[in-house]
ROVEXBA-308496 format. One line per field, with one value per residue: residue number from 1; residue in three letters; x, y, z of N, C-alpha, C in turn. Coordinates in steps of 0.05 Angstrom, whole numbers. Layout:
resi c(NUM/...)
resn c(ALA/...)
n_px c(X/...)
n_py c(Y/...)
n_pz c(Z/...)
ca_px c(X/...)
ca_py c(Y/...)
ca_pz c(Z/...)
c_px c(X/...)
c_py c(Y/...)
c_pz c(Z/...)
***
This chain:
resi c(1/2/3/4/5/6/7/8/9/10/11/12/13/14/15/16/17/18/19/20/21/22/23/24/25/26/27/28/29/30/31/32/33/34/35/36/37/38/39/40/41/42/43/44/45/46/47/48/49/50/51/52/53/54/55/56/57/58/59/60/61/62/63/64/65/66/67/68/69/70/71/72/73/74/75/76/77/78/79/80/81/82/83/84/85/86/87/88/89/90/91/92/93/94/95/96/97/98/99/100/101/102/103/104/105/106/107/108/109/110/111/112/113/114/115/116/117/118/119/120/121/122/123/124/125/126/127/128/129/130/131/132/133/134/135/136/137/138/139/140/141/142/143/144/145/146/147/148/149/150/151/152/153/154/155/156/157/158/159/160/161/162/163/164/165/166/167/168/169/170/171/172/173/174/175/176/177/178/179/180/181/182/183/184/185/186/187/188/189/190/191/192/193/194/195/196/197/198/199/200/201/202/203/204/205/206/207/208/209/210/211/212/213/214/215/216/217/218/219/220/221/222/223/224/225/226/227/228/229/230/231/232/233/234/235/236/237/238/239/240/241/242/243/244/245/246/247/248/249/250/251/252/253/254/255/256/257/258/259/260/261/262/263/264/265/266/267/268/269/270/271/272/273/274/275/276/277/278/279/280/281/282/283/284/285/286/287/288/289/290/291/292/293/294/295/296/297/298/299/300/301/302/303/304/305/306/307/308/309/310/311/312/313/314/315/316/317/318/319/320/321/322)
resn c(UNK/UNK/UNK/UNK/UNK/UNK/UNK/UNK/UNK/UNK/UNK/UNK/UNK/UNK/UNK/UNK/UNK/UNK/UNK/UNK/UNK/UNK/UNK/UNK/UNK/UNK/UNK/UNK/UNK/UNK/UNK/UNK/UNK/UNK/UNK/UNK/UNK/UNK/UNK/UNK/UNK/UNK/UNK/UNK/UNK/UNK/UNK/UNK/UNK/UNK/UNK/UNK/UNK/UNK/UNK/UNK/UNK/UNK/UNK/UNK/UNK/UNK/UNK/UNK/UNK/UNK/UNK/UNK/UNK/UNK/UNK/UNK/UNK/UNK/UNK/UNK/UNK/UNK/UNK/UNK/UNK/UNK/UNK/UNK/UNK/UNK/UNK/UNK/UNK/UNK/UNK/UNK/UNK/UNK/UNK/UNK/UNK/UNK/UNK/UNK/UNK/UNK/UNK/UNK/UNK/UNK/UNK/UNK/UNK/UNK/UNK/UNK/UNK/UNK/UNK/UNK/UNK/UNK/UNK/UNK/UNK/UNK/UNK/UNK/UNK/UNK/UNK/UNK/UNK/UNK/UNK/UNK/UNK/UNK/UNK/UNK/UNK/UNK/UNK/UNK/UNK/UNK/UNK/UNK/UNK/UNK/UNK/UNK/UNK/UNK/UNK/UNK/UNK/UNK/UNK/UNK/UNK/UNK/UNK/UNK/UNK/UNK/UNK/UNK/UNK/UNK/UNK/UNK/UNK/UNK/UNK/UNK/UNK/UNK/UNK/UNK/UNK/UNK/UNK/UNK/UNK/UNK/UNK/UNK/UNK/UNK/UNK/UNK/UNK/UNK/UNK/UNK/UNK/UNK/UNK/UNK/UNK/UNK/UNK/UNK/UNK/UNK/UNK/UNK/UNK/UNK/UNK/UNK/UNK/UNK/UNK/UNK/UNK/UNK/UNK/UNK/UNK/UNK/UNK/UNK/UNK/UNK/UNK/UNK/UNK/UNK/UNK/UNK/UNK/UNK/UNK/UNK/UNK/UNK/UNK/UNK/UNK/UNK/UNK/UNK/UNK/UNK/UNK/UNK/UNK/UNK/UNK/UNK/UNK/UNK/UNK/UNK/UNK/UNK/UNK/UNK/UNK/UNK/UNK/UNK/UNK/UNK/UNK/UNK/UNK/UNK/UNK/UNK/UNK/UNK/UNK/UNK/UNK/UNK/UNK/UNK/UNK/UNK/UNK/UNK/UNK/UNK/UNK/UNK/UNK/UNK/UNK/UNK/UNK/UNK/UNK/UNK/UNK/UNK/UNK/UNK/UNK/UNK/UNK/UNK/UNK/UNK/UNK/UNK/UNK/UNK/UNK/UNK/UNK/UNK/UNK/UNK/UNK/UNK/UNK/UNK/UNK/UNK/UNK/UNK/UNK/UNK)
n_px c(-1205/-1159/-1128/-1068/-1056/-1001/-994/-1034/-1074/-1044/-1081/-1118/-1095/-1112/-1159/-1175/-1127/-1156/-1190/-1249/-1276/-1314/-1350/-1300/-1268/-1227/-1246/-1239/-1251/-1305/-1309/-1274/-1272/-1315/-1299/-1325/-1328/-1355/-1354/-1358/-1378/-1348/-1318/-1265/-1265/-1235/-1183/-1193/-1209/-1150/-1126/-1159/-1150/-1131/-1112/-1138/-1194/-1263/-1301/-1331/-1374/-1410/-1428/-1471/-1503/-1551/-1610/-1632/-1697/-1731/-1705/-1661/-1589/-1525/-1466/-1405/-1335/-1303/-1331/-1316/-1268/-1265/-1281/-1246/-1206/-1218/-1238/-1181/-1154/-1177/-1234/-1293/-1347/-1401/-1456/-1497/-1552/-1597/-1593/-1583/-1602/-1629/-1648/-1711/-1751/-1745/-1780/-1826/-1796/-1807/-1860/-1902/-1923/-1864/-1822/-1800/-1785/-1734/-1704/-1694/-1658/-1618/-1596/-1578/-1535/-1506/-1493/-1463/-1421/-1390/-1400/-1420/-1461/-1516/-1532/-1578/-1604/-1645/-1679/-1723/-1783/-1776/-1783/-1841/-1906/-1886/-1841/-1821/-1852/-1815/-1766/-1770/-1777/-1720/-1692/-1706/-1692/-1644/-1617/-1625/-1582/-1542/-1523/-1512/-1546/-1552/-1566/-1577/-1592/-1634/-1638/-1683/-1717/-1729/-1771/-1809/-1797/-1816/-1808/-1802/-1776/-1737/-1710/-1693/-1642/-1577/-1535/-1533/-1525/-1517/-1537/-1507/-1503/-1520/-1545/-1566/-1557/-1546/-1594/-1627/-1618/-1633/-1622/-1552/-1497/-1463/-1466/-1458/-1455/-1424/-1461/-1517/-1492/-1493/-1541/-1559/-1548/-1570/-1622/-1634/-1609/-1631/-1694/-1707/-1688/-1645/-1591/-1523/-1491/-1498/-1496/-1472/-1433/-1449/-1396/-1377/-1343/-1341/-1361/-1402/-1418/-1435/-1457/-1425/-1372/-1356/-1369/-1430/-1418/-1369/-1309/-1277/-1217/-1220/-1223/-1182/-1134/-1152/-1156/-1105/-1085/-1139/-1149/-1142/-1195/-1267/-1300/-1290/-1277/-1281/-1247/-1284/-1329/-1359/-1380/-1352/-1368/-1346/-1321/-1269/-1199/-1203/-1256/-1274/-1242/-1260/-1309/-1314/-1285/-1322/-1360/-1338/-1332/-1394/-1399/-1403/-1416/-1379/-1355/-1387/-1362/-1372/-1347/-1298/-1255/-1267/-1231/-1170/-1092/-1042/-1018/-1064/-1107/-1173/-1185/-1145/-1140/-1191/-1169/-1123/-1151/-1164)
n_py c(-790/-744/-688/-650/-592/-546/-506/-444/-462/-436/-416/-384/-349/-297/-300/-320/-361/-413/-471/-519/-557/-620/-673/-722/-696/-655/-596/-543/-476/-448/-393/-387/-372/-409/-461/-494/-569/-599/-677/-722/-773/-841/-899/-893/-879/-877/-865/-811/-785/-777/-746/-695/-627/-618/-577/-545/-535/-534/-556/-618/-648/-707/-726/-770/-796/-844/-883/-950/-978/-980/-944/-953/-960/-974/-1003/-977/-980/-948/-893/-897/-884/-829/-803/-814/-790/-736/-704/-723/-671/-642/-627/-619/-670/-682/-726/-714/-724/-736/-693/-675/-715/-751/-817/-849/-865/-829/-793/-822/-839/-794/-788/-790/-837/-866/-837/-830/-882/-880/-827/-846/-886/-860/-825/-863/-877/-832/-825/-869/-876/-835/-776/-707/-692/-688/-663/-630/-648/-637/-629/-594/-638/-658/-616/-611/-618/-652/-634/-600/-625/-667/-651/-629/-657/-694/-654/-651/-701/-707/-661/-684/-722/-687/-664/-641/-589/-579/-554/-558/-503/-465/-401/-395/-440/-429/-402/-441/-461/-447/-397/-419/-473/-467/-431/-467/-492/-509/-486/-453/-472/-444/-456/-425/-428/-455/-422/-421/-479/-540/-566/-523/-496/-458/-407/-378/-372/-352/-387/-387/-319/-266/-232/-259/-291/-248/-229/-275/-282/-239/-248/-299/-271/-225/-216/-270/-277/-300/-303/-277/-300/-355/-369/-394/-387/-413/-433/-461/-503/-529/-534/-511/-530/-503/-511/-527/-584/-583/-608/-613/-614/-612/-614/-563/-581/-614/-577/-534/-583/-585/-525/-499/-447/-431/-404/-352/-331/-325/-360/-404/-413/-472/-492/-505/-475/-472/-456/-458/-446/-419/-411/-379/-371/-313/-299/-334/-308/-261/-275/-295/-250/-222/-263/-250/-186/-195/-217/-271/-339/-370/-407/-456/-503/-541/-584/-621/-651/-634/-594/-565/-584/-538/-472/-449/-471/-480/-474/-455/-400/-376/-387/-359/-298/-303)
n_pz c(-1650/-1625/-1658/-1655/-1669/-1681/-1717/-1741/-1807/-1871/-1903/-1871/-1848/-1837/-1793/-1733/-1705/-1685/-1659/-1655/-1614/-1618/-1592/-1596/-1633/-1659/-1697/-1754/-1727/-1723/-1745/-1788/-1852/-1887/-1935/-1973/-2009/-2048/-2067/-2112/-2114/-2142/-2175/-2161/-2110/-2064/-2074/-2101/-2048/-2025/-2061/-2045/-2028/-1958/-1923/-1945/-1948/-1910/-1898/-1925/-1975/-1988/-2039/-2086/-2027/-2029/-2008/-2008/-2044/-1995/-1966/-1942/-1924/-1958/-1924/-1924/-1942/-1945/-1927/-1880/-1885/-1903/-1874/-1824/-1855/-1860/-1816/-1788/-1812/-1790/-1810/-1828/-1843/-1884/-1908/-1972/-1993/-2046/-2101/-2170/-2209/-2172/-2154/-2175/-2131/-2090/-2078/-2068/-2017/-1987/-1967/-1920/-1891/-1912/-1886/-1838/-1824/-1863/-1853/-1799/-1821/-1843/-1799/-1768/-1800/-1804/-1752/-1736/-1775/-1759/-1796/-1796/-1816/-1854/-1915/-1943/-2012/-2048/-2103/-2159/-2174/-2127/-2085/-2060/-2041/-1995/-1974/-1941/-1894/-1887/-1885/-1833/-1795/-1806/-1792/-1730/-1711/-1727/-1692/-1645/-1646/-1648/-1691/-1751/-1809/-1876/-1935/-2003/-2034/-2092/-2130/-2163/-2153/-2092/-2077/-2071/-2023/-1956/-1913/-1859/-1865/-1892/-1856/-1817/-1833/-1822/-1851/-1915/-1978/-2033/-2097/-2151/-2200/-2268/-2301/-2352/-2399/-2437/-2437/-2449/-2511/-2538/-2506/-2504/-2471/-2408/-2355/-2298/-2284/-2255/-2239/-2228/-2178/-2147/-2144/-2119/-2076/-2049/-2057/-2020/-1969/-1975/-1987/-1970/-1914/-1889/-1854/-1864/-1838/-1847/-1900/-1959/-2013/-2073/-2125/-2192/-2214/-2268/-2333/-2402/-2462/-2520/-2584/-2645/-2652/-2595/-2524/-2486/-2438/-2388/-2336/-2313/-2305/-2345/-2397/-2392/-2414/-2461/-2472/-2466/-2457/-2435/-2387/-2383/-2395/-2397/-2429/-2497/-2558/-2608/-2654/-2692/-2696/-2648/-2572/-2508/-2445/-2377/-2312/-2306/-2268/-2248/-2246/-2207/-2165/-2155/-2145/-2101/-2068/-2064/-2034/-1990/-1974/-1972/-1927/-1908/-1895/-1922/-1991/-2027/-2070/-2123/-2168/-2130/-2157/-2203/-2214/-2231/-2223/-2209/-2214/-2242/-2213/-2197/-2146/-2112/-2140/-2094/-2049/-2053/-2054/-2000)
ca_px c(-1177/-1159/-1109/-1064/-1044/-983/-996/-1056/-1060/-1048/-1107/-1135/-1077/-1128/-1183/-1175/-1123/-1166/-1216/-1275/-1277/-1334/-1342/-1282/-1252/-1209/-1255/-1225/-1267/-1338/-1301/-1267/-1288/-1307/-1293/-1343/-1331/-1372/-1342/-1365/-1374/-1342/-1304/-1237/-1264/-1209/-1162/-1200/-1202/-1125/-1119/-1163/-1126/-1147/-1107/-1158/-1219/-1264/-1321/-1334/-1396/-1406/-1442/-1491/-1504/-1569/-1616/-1646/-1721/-1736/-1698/-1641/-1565/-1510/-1449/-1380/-1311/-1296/-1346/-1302/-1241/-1267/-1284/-1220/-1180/-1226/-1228/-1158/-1145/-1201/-1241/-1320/-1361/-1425/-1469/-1506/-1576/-1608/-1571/-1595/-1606/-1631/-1666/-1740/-1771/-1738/-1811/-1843/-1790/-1809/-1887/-1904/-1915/-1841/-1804/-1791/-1753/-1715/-1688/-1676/-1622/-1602/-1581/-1551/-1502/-1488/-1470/-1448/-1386/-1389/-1400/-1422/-1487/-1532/-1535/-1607/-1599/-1670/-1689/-1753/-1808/-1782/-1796/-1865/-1912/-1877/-1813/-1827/-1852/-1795/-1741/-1778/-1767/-1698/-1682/-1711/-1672/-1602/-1612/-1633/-1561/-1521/-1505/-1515/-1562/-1552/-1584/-1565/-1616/-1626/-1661/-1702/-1733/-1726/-1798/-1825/-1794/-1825/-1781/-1800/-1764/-1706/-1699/-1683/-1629/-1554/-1527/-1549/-1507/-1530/-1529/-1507/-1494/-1537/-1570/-1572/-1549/-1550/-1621/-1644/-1602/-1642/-1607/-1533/-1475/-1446/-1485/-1450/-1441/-1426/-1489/-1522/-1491/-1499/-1582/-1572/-1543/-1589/-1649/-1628/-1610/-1655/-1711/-1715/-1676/-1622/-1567/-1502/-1463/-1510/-1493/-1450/-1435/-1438/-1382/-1377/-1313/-1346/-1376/-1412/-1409/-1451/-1458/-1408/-1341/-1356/-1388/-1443/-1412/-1338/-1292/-1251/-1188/-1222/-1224/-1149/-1128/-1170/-1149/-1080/-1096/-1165/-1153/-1140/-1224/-1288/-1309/-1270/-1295/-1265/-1238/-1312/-1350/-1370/-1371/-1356/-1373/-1341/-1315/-1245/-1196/-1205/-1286/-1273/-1228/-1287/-1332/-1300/-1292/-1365/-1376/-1323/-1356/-1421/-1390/-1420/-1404/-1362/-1367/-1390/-1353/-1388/-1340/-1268/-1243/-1264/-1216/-1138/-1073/-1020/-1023/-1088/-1133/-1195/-1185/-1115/-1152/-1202/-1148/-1108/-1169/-1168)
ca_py c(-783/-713/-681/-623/-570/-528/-470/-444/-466/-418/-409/-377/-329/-268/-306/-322/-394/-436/-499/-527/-585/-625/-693/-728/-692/-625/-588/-518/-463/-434/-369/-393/-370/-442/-465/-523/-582/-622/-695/-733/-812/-843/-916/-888/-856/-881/-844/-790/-775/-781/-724/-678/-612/-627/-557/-514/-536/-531/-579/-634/-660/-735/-736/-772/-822/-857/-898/-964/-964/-987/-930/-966/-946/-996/-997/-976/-975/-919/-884/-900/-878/-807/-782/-806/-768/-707/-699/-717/-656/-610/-620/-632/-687/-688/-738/-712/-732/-733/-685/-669/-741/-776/-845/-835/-874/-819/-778/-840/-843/-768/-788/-787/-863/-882/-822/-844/-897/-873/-813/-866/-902/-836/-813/-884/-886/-809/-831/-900/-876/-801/-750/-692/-680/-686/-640/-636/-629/-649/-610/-604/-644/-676/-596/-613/-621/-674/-629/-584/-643/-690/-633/-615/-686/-700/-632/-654/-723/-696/-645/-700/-735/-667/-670/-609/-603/-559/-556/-543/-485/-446/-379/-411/-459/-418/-387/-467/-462/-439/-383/-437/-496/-449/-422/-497/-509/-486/-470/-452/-464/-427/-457/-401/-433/-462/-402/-436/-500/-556/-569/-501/-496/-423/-387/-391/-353/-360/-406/-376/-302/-258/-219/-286/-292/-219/-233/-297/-263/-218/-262/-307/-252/-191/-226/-293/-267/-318/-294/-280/-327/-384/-369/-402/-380/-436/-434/-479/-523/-551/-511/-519/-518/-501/-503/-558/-590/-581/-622/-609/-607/-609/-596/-543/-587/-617/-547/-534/-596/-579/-503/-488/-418/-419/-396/-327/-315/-345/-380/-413/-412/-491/-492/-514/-450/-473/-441/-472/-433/-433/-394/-367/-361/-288/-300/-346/-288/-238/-285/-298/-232/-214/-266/-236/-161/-196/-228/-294/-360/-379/-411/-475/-507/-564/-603/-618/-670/-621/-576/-569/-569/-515/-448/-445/-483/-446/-482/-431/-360/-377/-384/-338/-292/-306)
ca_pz c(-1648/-1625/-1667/-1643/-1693/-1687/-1728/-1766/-1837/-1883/-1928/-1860/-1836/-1828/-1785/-1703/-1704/-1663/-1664/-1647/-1604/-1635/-1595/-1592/-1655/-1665/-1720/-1753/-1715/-1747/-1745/-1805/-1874/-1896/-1965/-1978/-2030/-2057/-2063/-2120/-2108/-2168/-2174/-2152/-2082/-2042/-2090/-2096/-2023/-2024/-2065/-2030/-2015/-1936/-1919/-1970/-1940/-1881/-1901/-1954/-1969/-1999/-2056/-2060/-2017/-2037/-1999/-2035/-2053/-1970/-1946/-1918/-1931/-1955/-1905/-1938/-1917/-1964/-1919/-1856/-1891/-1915/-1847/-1813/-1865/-1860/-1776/-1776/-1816/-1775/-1833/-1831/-1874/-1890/-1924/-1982/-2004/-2075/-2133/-2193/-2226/-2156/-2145/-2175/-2113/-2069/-2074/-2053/-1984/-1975/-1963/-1888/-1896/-1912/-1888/-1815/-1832/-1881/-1829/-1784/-1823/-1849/-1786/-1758/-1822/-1798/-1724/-1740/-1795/-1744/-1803/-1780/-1810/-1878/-1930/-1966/-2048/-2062/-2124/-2182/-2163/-2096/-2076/-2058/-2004/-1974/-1967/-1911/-1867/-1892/-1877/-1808/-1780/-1808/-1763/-1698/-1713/-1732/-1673/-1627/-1648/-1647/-1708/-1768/-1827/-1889/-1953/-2026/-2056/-2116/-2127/-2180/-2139/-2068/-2066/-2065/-2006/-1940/-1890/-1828/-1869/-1894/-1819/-1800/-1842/-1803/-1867/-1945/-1996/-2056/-2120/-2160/-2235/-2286/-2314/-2373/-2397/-2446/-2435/-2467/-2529/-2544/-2487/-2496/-2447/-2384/-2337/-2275/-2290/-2228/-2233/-2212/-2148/-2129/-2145/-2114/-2049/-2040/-2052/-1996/-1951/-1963/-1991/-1943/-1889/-1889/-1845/-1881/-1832/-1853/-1934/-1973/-2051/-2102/-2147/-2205/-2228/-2295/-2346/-2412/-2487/-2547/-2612/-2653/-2636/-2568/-2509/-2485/-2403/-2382/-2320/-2322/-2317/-2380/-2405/-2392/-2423/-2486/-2480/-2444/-2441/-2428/-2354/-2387/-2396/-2385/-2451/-2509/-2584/-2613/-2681/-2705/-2680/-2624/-2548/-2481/-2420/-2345/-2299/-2300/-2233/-2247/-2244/-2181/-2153/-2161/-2129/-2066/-2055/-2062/-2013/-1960/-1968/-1953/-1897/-1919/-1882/-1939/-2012/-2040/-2094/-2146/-2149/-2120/-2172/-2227/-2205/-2243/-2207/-2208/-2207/-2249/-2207/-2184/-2109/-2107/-2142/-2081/-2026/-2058/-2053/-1980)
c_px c(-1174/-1131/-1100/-1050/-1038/-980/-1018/-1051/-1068/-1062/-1122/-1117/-1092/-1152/-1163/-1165/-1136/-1201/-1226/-1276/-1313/-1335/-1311/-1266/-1245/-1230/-1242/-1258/-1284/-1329/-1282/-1280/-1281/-1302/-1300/-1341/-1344/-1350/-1359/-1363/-1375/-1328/-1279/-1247/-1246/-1187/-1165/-1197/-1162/-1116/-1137/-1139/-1137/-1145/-1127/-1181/-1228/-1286/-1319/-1360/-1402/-1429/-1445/-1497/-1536/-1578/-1626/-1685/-1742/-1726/-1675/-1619/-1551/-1478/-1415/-1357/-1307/-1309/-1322/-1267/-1237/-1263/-1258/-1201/-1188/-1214/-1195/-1142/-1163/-1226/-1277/-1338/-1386/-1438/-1490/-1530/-1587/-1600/-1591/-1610/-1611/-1646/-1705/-1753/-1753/-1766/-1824/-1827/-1800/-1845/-1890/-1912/-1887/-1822/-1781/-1775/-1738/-1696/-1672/-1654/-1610/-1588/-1568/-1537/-1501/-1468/-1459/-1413/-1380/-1376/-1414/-1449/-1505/-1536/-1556/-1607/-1623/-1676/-1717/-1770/-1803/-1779/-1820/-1875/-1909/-1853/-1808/-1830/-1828/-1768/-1751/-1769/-1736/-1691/-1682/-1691/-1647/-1595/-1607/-1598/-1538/-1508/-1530/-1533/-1559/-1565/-1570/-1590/-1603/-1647/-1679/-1716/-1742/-1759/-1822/-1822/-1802/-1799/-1773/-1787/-1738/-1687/-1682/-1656/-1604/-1535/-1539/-1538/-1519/-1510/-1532/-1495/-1530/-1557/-1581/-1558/-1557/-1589/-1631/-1616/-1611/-1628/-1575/-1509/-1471/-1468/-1486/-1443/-1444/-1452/-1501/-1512/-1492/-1533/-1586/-1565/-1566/-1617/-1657/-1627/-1632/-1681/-1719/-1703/-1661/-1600/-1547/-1491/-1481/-1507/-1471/-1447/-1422/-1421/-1369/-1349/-1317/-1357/-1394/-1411/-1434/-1453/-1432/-1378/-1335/-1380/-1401/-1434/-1387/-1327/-1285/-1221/-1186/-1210/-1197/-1140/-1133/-1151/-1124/-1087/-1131/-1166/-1157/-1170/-1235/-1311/-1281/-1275/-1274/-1273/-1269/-1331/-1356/-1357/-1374/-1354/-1364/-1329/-1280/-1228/-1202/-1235/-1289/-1274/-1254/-1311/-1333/-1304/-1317/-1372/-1350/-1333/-1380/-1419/-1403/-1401/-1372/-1369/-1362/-1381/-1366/-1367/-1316/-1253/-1248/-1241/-1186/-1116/-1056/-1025/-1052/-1113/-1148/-1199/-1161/-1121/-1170/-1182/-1133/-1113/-1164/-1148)
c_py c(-753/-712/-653/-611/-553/-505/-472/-446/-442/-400/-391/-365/-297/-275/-315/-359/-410/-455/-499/-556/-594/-665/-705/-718/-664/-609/-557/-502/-453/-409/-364/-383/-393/-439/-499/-545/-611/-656/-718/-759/-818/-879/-915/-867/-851/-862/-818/-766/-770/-757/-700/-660/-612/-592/-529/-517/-539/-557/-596/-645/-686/-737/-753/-797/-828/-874/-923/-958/-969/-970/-939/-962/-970/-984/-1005/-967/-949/-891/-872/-880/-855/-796/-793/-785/-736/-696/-700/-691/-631/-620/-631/-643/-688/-715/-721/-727/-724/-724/-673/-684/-760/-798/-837/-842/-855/-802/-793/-844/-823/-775/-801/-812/-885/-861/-817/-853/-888/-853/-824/-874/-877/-823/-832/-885/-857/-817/-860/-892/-846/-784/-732/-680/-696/-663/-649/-627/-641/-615/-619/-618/-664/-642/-599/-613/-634/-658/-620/-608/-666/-666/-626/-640/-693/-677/-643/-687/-716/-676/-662/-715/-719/-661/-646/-619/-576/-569/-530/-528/-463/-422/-386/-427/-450/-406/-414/-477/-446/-423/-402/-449/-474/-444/-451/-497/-493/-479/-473/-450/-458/-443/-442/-410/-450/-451/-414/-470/-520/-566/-546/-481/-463/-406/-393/-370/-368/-368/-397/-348/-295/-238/-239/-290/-272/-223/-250/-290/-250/-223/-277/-300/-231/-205/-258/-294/-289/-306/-292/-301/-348/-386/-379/-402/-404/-436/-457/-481/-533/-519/-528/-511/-523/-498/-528/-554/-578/-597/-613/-594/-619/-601/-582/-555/-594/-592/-535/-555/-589/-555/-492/-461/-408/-405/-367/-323/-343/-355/-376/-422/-435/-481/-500/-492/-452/-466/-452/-446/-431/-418/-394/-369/-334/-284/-310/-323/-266/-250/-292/-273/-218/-229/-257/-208/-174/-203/-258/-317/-369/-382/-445/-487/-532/-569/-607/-630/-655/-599/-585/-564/-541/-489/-430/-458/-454/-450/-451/-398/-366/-368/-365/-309/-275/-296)
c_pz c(-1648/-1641/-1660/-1675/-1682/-1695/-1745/-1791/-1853/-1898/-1906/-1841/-1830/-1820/-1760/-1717/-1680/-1675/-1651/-1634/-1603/-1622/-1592/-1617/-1642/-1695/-1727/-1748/-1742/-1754/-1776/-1833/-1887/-1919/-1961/-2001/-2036/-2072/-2084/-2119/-2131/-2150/-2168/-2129/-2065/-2051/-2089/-2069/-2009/-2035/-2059/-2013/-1983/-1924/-1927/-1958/-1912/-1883/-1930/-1955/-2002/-2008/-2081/-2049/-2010/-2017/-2025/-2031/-2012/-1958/-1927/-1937/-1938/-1935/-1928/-1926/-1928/-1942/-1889/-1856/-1896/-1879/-1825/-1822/-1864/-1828/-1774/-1777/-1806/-1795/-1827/-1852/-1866/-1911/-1936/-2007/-2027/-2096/-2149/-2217/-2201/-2171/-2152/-2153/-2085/-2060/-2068/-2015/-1979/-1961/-1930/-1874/-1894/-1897/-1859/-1813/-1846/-1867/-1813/-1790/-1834/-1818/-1768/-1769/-1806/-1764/-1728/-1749/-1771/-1770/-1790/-1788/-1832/-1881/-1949/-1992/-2058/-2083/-2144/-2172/-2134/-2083/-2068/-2035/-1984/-1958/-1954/-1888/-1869/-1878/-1843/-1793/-1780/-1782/-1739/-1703/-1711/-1701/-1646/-1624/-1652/-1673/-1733/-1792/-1848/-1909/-1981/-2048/-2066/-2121/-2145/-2169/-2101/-2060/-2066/-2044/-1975/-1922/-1867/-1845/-1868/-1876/-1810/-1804/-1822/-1827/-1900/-1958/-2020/-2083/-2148/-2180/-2251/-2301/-2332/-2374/-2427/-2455/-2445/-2478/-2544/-2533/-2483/-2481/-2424/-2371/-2308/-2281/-2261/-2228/-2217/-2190/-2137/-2123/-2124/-2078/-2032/-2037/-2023/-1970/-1938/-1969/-1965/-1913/-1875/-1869/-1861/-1864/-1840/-1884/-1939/-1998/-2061/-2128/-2167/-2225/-2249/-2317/-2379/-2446/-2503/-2571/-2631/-2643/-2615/-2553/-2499/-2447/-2408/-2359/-2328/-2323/-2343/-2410/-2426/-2412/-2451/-2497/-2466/-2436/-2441/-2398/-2356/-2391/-2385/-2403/-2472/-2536/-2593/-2645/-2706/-2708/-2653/-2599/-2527/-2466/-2394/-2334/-2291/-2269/-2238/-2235/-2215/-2162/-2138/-2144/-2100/-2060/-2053/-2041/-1984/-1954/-1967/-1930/-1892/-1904/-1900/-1969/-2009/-2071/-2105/-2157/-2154/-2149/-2198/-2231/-2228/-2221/-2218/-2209/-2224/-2243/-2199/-2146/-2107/-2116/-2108/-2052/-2020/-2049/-2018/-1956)
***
């Protein structure tokens, strides 16, 4: 379904108004400074996708969508229902593979044995439901020596079916990575939080500070020779707490709710001692614009539904930003 649009939407009033005809869709042009969100698959998806701001974004990416231990996809309407509402609004979906907590028998599809098939139905659910690409979030030990030849194939596949391939890396893990795989991908979204974390209770502070995405910039760029238009800065919607009467991980609408004026900084000491962590709109603010003087494809946000409404979300410092 082509859709005609009237006037450029506003979040993108100082970029060229025009699209991308993509197939039989209307997509908002590459020229665009995207704004990427990650789309958590939860028991209320249909809802979820309902409140997607469709106007704020340029891409979404559907995480994750899991094969079973054969490599074969299950078929969902929810699936059907995301990418009408995206396209209708310009908007491009991706399917996103693995996370941070995948499927342990995903390092057994990666082996040059199962990894065939598993592409295969990975890229008939992409043209079957028509998203528009896969996004690779293989992390920790599915890095291995399968991952170069498992990422080299999906390429010539996805390319073969016109259709896009990005990949979610971190400078921590970036030198397990080869320049030829890297080169493949058509865009890199940089995951630029987790300095620390929960898991090492020694080291405690900001998880996302902006130092970290200036390093993580420049690693990408000057160091692997990333293009800036192929970058995308990872900015994180959750954050993290330490020490007592506090959780361990949290949205930031959590946050809010907890702390009304927590929006004013970027941690929050609870009545116990203890310190939650996360990034401010002010911190957002600051980070956008770091990636517009680099000239960076856009940013990547972790994740939509963590987000708050009204005039202290971190979707609106971003836009705002913009």
């Amino acid at each position: 379904m082509v859709v005609k649009f009237s006037v450029c939407f506003t979040i993108f009033i100082s970029f060229a108004c025009s699209f991308t005809d993509l197939g039989n869709q209307t997509l908002k042009s590459e020229n665009d400074f995207r704004v990427l969100g990650y789309l958590f698959i939860s028991e209320e998806i249909g809802k979820e996708v309902d409140r997607i701001n469709w106007n704020s974004y340029t891409d979404v990416n559907l995480a994750f969508v899991q094969p079973d231990q054969n490599g074969d996809f299950q078929t969902k309407k929810e699936y059907e229902y995301l990418v009408e509402q995206a396209h209708s609004n310009g908007v491009r979906v991706f399917i996103s593979i693995g996370g941070g907590e995948p499927p342990a028998y995903l390092e057994e599809l990666m082996n040059a044995e199962n990894r065939t098939h598993w592409i295969k139905q990975m890229v008939s659910l992409v043209k079957d439901y028509g998203f528009d690409g896969v996004d690779v979030d293989l992390e920790n030990s599915l890095i291995n020596e399968n991952y170069g030849p498992f990422v080299s194939e999906l390429h010539k596949s996805l390319k073969e079916a016109d259709k896009l391939m990005t990949a979610a890396l971190a400078s921590w893990n970036g030198n397990k990575i080869s320049d030829e795989t890297i080169g493949l991908y058509d865009y890199i979204n940089i995951m630029s939080y987790d300095k620390t974390g929960p898991w090492n209770l020694e080291i405690t502070g900001q998880h996302s500070p902006y130092e970290m995405a200036l390093d993580d910039i420049q690693y990408f760029h000057e160091s692997r020779g990333v293009p800036t238009s192929k970058i995308l800065l990872g900015l994180p919607f959750y954050g993290y707490g330490f020490g007592p009467g506090v959780p361990s991980g949290l949205w930031y609408r959590q946050v809010l709710d907890a702390y009304p004026r927590a929006y004013e900084q970027d941690s929050i000491v609870s009545d116990e001692g203890g310190i939650i962590y996360y990034n401010s709109p002010g911190l957002i603010r600051k980070k956008a614009e770091l990636a517009k003087d680099f000239n960076l494809a856009g940013v990547m946000i972790w994740h939509i539904t963590a987000d708050t409404n009204g005039s202290h979300s971190l979707l609106k410092a971003i836009i705002d930003t913009l």
